[in-house]
VOPAGU-2260 file (C-alpha; in pm, 1 decimal, decimal comma):
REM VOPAGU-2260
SITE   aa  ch    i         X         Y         Z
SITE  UNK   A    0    -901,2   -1249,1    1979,0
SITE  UNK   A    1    -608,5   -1356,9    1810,7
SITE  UNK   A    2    -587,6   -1592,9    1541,2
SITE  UNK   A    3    -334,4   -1885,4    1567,1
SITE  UNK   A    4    -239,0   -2193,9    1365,6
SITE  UNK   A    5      24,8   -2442,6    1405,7
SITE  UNK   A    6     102,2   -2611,3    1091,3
SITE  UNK   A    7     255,2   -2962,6    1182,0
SITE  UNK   A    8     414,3   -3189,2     927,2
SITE  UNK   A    9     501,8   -2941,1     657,8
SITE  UNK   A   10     764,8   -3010,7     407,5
SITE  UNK   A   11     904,5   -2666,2     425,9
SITE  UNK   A   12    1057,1   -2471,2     118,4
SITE  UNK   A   13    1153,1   -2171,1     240,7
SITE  UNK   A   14    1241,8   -2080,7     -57,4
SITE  UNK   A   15    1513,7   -2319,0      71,2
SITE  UNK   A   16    1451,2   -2701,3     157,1
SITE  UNK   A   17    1451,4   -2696,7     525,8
SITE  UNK   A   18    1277,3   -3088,4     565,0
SITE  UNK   A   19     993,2   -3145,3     793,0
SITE  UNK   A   20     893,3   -2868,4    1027,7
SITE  UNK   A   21     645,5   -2734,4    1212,9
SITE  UNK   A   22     507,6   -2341,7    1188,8
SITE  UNK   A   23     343,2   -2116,6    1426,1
SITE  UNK   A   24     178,7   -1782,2    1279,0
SITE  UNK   A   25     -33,2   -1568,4    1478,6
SITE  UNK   A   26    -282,1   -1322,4    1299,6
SITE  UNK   A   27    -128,7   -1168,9     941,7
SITE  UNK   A   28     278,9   -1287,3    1078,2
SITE  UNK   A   29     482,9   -1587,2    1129,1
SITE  UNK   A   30     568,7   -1628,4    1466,1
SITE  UNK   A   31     809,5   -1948,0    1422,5
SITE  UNK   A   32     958,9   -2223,3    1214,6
SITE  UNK   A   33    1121,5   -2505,1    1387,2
SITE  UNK   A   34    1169,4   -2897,8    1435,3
SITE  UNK   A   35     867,4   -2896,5    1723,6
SITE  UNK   A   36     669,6   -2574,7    1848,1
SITE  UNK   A   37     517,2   -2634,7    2189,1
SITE  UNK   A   38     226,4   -2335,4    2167,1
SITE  UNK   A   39     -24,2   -2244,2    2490,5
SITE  UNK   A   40    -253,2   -1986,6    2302,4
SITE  UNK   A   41    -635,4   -1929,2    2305,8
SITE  UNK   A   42    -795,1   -2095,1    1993,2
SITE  UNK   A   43    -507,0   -2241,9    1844,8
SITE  UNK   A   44    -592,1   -2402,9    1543,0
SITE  UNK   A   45    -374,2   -2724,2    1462,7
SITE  UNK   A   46    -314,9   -2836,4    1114,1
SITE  UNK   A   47    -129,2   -3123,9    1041,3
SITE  UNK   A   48     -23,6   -3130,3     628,0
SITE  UNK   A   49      82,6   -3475,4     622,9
SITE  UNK   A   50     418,0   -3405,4     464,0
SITE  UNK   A   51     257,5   -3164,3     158,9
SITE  UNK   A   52     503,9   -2887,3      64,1
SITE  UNK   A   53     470,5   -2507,9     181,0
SITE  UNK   A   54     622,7   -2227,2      26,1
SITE  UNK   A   55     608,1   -1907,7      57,3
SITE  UNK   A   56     273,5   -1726,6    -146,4
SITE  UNK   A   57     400,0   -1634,8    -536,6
SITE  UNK   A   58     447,7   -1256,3    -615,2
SITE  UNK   A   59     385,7   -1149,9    -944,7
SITE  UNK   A   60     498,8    -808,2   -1048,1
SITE  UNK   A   61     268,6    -740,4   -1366,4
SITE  UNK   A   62     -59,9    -816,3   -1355,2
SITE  UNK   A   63    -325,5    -570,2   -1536,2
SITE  UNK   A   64    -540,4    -543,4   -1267,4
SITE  UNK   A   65    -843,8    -335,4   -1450,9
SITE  UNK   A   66    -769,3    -510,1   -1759,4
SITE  UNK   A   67    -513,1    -455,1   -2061,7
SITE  UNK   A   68    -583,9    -467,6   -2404,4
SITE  UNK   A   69    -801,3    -205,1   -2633,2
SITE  UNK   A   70    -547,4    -196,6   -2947,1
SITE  UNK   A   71    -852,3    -363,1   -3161,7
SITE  UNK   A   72   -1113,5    -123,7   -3037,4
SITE  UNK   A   73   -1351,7    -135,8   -2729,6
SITE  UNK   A   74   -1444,1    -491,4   -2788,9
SITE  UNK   A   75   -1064,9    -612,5   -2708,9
SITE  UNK   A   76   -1013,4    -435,9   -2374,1
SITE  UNK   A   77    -952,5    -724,1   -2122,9
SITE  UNK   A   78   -1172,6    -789,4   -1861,4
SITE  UNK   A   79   -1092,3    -673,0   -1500,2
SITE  UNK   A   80    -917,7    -957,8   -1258,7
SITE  UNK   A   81   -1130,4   -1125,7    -956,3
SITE  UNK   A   82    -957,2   -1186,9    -633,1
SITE  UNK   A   83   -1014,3   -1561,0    -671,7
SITE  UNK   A   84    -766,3   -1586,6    -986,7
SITE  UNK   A   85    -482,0   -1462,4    -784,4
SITE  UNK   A   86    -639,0   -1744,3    -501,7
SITE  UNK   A   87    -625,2   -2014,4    -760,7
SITE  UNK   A   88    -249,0   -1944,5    -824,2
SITE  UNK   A   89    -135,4   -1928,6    -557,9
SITE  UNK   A   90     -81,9   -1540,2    -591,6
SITE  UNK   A   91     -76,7   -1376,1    -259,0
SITE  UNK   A   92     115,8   -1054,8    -362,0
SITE  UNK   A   93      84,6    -860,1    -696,7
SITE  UNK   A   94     207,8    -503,0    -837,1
SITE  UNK   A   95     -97,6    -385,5   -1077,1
SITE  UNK   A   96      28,9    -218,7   -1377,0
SITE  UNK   A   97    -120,5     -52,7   -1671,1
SITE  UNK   A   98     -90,0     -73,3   -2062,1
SITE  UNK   A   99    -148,0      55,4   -2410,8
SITE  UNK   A  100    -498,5     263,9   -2335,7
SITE  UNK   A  101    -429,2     543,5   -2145,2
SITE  UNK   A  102    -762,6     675,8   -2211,3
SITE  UNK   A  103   -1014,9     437,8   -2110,0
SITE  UNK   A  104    -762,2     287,1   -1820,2
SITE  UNK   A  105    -667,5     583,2   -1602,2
SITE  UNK   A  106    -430,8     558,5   -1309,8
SITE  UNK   A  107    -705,7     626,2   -1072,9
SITE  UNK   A  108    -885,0     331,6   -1170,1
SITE  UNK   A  109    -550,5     140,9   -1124,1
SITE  UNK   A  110    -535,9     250,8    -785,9
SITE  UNK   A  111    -833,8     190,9    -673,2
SITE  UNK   A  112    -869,8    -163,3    -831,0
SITE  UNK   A  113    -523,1    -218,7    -661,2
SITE  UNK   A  114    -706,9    -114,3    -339,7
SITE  UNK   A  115    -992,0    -320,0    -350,0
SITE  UNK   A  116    -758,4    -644,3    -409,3
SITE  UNK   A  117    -608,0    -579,7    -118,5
SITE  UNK   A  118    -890,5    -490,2      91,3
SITE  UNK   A  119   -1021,1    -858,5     -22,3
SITE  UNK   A  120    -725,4   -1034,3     119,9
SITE  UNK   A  121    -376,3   -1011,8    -109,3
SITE  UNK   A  122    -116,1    -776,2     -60,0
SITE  UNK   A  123     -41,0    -528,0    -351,9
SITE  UNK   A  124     141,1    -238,9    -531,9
SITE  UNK   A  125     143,7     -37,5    -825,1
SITE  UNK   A  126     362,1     118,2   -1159,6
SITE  UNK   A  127     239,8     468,2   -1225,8
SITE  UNK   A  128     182,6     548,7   -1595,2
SITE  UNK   A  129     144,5     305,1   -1872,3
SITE  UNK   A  130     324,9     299,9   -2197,7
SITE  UNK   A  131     363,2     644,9   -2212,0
SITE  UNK   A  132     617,1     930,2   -2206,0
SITE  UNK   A  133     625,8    1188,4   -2026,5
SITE  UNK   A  134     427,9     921,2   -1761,3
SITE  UNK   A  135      80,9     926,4   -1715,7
SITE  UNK   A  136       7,2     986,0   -1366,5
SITE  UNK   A  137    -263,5    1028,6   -1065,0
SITE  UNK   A  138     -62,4    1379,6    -894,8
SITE  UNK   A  139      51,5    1482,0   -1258,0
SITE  UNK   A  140     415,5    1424,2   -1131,7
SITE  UNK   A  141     591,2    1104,5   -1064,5
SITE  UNK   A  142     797,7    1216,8    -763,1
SITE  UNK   A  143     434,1    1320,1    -614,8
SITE  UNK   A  144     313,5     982,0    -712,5
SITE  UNK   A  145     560,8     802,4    -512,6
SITE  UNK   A  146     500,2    1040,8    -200,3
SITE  UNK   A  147     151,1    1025,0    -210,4
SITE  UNK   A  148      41,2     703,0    -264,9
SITE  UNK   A  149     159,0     435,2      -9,3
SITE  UNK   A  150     115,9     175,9    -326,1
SITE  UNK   A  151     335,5     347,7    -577,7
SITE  UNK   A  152     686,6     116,7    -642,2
SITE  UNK   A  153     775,2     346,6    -915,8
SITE  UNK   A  154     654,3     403,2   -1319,2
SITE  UNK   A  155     625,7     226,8   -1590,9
SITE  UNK   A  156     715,8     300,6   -1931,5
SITE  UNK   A  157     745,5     145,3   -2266,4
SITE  UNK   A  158    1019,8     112,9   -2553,4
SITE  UNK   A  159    1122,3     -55,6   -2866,4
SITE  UNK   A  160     778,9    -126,7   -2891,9
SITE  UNK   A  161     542,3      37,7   -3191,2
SITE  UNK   A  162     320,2     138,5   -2932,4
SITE  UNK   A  163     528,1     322,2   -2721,5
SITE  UNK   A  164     623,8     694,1   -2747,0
SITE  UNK   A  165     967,6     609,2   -2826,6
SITE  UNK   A  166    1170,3     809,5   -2563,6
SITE  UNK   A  167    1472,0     926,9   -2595,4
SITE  UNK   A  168    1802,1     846,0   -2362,9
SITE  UNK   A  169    1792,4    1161,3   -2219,3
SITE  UNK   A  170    1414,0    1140,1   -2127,5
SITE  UNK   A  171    1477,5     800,8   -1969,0
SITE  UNK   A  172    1760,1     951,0   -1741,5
SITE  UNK   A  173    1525,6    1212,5   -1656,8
SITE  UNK   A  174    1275,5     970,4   -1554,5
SITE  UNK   A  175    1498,0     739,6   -1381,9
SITE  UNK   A  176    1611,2    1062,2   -1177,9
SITE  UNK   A  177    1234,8    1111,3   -1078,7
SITE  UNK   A  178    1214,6     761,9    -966,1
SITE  UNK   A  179    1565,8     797,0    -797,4
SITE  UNK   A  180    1502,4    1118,5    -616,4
SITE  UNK   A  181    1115,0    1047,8    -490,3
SITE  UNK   A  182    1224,1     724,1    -372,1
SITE  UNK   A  183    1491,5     906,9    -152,4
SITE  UNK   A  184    1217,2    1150,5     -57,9
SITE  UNK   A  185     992,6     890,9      53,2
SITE  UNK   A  186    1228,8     700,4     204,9
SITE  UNK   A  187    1262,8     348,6      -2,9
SITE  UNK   A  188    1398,1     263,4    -367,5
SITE  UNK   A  189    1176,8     345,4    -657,8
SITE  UNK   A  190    1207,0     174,2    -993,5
SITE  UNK   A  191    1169,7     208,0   -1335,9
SITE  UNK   A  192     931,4     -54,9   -1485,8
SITE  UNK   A  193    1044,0     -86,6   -1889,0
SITE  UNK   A  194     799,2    -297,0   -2156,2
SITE  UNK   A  195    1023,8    -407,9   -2393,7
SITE  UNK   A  196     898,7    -489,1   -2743,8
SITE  UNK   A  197    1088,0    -635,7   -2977,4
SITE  UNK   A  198    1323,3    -334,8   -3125,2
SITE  UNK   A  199    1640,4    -384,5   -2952,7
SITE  UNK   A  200    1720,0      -4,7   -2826,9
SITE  UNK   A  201    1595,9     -30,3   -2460,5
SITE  UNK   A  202    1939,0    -209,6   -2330,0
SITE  UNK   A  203    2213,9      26,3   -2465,4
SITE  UNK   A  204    2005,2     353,1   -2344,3
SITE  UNK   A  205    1972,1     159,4   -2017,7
SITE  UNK   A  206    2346,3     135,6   -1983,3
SITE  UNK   A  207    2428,9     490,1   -2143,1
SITE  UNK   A  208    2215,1     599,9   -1805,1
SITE  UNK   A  209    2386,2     365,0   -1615,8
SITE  UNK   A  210    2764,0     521,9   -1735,4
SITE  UNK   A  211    2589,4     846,0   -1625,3
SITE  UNK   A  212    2608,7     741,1   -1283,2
SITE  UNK   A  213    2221,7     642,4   -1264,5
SITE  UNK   A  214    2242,6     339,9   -1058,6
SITE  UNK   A  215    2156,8      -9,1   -1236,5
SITE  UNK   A  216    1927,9    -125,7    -947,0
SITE  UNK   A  217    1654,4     125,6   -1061,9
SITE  UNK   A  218    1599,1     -14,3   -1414,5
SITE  UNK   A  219    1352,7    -319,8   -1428,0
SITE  UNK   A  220    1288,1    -439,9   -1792,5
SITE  UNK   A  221    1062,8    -694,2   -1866,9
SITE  UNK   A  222     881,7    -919,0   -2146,6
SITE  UNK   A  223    1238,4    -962,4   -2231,3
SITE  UNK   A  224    1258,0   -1335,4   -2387,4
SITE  UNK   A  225    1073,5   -1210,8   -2716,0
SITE  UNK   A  226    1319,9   -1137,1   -2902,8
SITE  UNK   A  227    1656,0   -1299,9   -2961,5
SITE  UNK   A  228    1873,5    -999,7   -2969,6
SITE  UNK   A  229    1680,0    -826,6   -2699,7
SITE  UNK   A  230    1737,0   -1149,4   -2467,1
SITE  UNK   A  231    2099,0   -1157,5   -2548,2
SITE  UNK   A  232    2106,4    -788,8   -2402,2
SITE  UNK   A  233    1879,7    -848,8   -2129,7
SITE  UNK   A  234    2131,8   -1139,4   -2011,6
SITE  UNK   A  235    2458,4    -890,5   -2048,4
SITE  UNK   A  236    2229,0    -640,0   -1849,3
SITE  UNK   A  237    2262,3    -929,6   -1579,2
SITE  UNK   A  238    2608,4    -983,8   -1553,1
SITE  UNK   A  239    2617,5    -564,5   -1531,3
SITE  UNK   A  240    2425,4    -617,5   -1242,5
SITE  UNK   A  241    2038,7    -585,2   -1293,0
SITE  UNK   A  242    1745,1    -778,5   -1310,0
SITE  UNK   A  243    1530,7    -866,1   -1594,7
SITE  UNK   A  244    1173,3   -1005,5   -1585,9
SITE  UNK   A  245    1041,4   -1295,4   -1767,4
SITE  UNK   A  246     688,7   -1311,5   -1924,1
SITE  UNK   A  247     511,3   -1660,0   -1817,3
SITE  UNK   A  248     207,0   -1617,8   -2001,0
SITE  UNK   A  249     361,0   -1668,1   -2339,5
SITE  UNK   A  250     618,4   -1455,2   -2634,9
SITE  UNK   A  251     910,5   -1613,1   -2511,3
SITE  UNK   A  252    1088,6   -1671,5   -2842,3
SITE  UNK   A  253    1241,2   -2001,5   -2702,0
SITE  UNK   A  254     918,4   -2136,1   -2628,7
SITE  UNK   A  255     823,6   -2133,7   -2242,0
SITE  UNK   A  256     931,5   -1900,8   -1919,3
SITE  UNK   A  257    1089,2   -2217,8   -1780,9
SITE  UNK   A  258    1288,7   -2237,8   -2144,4
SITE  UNK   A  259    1402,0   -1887,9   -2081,9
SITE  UNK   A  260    1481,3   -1939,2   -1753,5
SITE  UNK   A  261    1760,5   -2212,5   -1795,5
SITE  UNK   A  262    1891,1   -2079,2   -2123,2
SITE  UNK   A  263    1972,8   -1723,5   -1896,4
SITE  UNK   A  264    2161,4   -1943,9   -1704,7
SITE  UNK   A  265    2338,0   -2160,9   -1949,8
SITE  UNK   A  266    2448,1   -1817,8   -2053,4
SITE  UNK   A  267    2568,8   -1727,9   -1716,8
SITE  UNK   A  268    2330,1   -1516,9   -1606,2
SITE  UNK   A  269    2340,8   -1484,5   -1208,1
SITE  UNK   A  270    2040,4   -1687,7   -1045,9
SITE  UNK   A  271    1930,8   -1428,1    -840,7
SITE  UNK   A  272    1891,4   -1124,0   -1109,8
SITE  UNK   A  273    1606,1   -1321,4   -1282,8
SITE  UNK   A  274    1216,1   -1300,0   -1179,2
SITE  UNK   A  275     920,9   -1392,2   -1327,2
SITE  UNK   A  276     555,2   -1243,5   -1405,4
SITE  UNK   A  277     246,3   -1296,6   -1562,4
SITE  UNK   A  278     187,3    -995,9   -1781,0
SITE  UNK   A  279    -199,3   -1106,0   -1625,2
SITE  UNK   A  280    -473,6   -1000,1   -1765,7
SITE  UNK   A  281    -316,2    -799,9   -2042,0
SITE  UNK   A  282    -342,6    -894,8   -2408,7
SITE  UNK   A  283     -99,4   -1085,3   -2627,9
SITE  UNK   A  284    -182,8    -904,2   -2944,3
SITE  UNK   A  285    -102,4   -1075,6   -3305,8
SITE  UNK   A  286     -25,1    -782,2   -3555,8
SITE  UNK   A  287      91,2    -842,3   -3940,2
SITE  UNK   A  288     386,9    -726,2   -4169,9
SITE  UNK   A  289     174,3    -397,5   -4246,3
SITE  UNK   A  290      86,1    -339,2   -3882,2
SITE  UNK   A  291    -224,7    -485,9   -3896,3
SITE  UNK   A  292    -368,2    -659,6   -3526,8
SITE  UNK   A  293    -482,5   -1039,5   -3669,3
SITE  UNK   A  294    -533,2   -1172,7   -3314,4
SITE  UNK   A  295    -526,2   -1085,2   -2974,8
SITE  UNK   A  296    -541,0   -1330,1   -2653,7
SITE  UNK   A  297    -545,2   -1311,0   -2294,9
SITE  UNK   A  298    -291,9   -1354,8   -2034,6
SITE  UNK   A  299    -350,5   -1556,9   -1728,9
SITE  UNK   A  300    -220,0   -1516,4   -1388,9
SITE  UNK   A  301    -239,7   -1897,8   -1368,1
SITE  UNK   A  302      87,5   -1941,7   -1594,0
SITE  UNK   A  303     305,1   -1844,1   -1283,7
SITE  UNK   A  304     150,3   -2160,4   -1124,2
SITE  UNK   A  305     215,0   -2350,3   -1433,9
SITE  UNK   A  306     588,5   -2212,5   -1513,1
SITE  UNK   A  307     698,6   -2287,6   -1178,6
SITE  UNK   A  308     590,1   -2670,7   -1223,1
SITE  UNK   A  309     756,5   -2674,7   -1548,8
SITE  UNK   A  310    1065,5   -2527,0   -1428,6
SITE  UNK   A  311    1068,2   -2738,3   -1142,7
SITE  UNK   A  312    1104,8   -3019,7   -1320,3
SITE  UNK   A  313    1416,6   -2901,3   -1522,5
SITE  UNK   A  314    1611,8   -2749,9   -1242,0
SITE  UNK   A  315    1444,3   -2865,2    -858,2
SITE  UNK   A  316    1148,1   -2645,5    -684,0
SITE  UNK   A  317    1385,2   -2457,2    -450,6
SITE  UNK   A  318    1575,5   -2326,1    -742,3
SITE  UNK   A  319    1245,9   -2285,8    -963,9
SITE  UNK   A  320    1050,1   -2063,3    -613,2
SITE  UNK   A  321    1330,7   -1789,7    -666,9
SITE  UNK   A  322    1182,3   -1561,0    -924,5
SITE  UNK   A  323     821,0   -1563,8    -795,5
SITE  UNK   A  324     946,7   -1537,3    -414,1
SITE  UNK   A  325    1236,0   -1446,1    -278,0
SITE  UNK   A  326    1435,4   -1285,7    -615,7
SITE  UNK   A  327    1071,1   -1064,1    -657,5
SITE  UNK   A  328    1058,0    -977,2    -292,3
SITE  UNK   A  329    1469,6    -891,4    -249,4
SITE  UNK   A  330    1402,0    -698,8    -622,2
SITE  UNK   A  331    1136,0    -482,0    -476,1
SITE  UNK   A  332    1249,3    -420,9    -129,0
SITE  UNK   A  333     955,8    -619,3      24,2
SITE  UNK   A  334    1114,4    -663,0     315,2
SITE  UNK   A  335     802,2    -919,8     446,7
SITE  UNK   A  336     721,3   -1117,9     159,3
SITE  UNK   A  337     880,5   -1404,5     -36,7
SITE  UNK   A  338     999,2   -1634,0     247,6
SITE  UNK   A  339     920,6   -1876,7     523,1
SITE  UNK   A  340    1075,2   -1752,9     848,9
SITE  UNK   A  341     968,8   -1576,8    1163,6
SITE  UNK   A  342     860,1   -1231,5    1157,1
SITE  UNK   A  343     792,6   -1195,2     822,0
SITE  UNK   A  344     392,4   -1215,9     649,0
SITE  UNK   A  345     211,8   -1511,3     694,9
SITE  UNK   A  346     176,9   -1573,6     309,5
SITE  UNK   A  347     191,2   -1975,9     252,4
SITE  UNK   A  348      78,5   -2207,1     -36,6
SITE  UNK   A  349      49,4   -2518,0      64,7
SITE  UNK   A  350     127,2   -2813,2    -249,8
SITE  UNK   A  351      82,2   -3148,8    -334,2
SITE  UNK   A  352     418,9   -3360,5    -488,4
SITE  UNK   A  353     245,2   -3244,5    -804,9
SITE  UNK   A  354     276,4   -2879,3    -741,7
SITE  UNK   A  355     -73,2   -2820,1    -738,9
SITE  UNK   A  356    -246,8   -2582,2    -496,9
SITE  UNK   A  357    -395,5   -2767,2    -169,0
SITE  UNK   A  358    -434,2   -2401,9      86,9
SITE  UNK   A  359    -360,6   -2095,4      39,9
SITE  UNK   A  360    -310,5   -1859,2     343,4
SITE  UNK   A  361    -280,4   -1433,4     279,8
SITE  UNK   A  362    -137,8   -1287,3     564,0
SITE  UNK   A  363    -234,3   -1553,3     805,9
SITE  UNK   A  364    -591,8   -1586,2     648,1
SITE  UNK   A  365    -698,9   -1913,8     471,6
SITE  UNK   A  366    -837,6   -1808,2     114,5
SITE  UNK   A  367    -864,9   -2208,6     -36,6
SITE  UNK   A  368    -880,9   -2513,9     153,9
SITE  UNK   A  369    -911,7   -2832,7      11,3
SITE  UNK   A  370    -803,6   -2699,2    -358,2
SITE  UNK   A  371   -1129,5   -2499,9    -356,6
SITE  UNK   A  372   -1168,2   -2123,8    -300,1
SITE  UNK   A  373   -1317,7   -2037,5      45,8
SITE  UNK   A  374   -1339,4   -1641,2      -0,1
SITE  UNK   A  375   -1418,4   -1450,7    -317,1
SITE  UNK   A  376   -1383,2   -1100,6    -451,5
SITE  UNK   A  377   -1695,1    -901,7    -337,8
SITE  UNK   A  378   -1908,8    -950,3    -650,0
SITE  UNK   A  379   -1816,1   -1276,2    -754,9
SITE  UNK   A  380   -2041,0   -1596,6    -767,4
């Protein structure tokens, strides 16, 4: 039997403020938005929100799925992410990615965590490879990656970092032209998924590729507020056209994601070339003059929830949804995710006028009512 709500009463941001409406969504799709909805069907389920806001579920783009960390030894590798951390904020889509240990964190694992998230209720994707170069992969080729696994947005790679393998510009083109050509083979745009530390080198090889002819759309930097040089080139890499990726769980030289956010746009970067992630689950290492680590923290998946609050209140919520919605989803090509309309997922967070969580729906299921978590991971507590 089918499963069908009508959501009365909602104060709709679509990302866009549509006012009071009511929603229809039947099973994992949303069947439609409007001023009334008179709905016959078996079941229905009515919930009336009382006026609290609904947006579409937040997409983050980096989260370390299996866990991140590992440059102080086996006793700093992060712990692996449970499905109720991406419930708690208000995370119904994700893109796992991998990081510094490519030994003890093989793609396969990555998958397969990846997998299992999904099977538990969210939606997600993955970057092949890590920090590496040549990429680290499941096939041993990235244009086989991106054929033959359905997850696979593209590769990841690292630079002006001490950690990466310091590639040249003519081994980025290269792998740009993997990404470029096994997209076309598989039929959708493939991407190139940059770390950025903070050498500033990555930007000018980007653009050399780009004045190669190697389209600007396939180059996706992030972690680029942590460095004041870098961030001046990842807002010119804006204006050329691309999109950059801000960090919200912390290294933003500024201070916060929200910070970094507006100041991109003081400086005229376009609105819709700017997304946020999480970087959760991977570690915020602390290292010295010499090289020496001195610290290393966690990242949490929460700090979308909380830079979206924040930057609400400097700029207005439907200009503060864009880089975990609809920016992300346009970015990626995820043709269903990142707004409220009919046809698309049925992916809604439902808020307080605090912007804090009330329900959470993935793909038409309800994963928290109340503020609590109704359905866990399948060995959590």
């Amino acid at each position: 039997m089918a499963t069908a709500i009508l959501f009365k009463n909602a104060d709709l941001y679509a990302p866009e403020h549509k006012g009071i409406k009511q929603i229809l969504t039947v099973n994992d799709k949303i069947i439609a938005v409007e001023d009334e909805i008179s709905a016959d069907l078996p079941g229905l389920e009515v919930i009336d929100l009382n006026g609290a806001i609904v947006t579409p579920g937040l997409i983050d783009q980096h989260i370390h799925v299996n866990g991140g960390g590992g440059e102080g030894g086996p006793l700093t590798r992060a712990p692996e992410l449970n499905f109720s951390e991406l419930v708690e904020g208000g995370i119904t889509s994700f893109v796992g990615v991998s990081g510094t240990d490519s030994e003890t964190r093989p793609i396969e694992a990555l998958m397969a965590k990846v997998r299992a998230l999904t099977k538990e209720g969210a939606t997600g994707w993955m970057w092949t490879s890590n920090y590496r170069y040549p990429p680290t992969t499941v096939t041993g080729d990235v244009r086989k990656d991106l054929l033959t696994i359905p997850e696979c947005l593209g590769v990841k790679i690292a630079m002006g970092d001490h950690r990466c393998s310091f590639p040249t510009t003519q081994e980025v083109l290269r792998v740009l032209s993997d990404c470029r050509v096994g997209g076309m083979i598989c039929g959708h745009d493939s991407y190139l998924h940059v770390h950025l530390g903070d050498l500033p080198i990555a930007f000018p090889a980007f653009m050399e590729c780009v004045k190669m002819g190697m389209p600007i759309k396939h180059i996706r930097p992030t972690h680029v507020g942590r460095h004041p040089e870098v961030f001046a080139q990842a807002i010119a890499f804006t204006k050329a056209g691309g999109y950059i990726d801000i960090t919200t769980s912390g290294g933003n030289y500024m201070g916060s994601a929200a910070d970094a956010f507006v100041m991109a746009l003081n400086e005229g970067a376009p609105i819709d070339r700017i997304t946020f992630s999480s970087d959760g689950h991977g570690s915020m290492p602390r290292f010295d003059k010499n090289g020496e680590m001195i610290g290393l923290t966690v990242c949490k998946v929460s700090d979308d929830l909380k830079m979206l609050q924040e930057l609400a209140g400097k700029i207005g919520l439907e200009k503060a949804l864009l880089p975990l919605t609809r920016t992300i989803a346009t970015a990626l090509c995820l043709d269903n995710k990142g707004v409220i309309e009919a046809g698309k997922d049925a992916d809604l967070l439902v808020m307080d006028k605090d912007l804090k969580p009330i329900h959470l729906f993935m793909k038409g299921r309800q994963v928290m009512k109340d503020s609590e978590v109704i359905v866990k991971g399948a060995f959590e507590e």
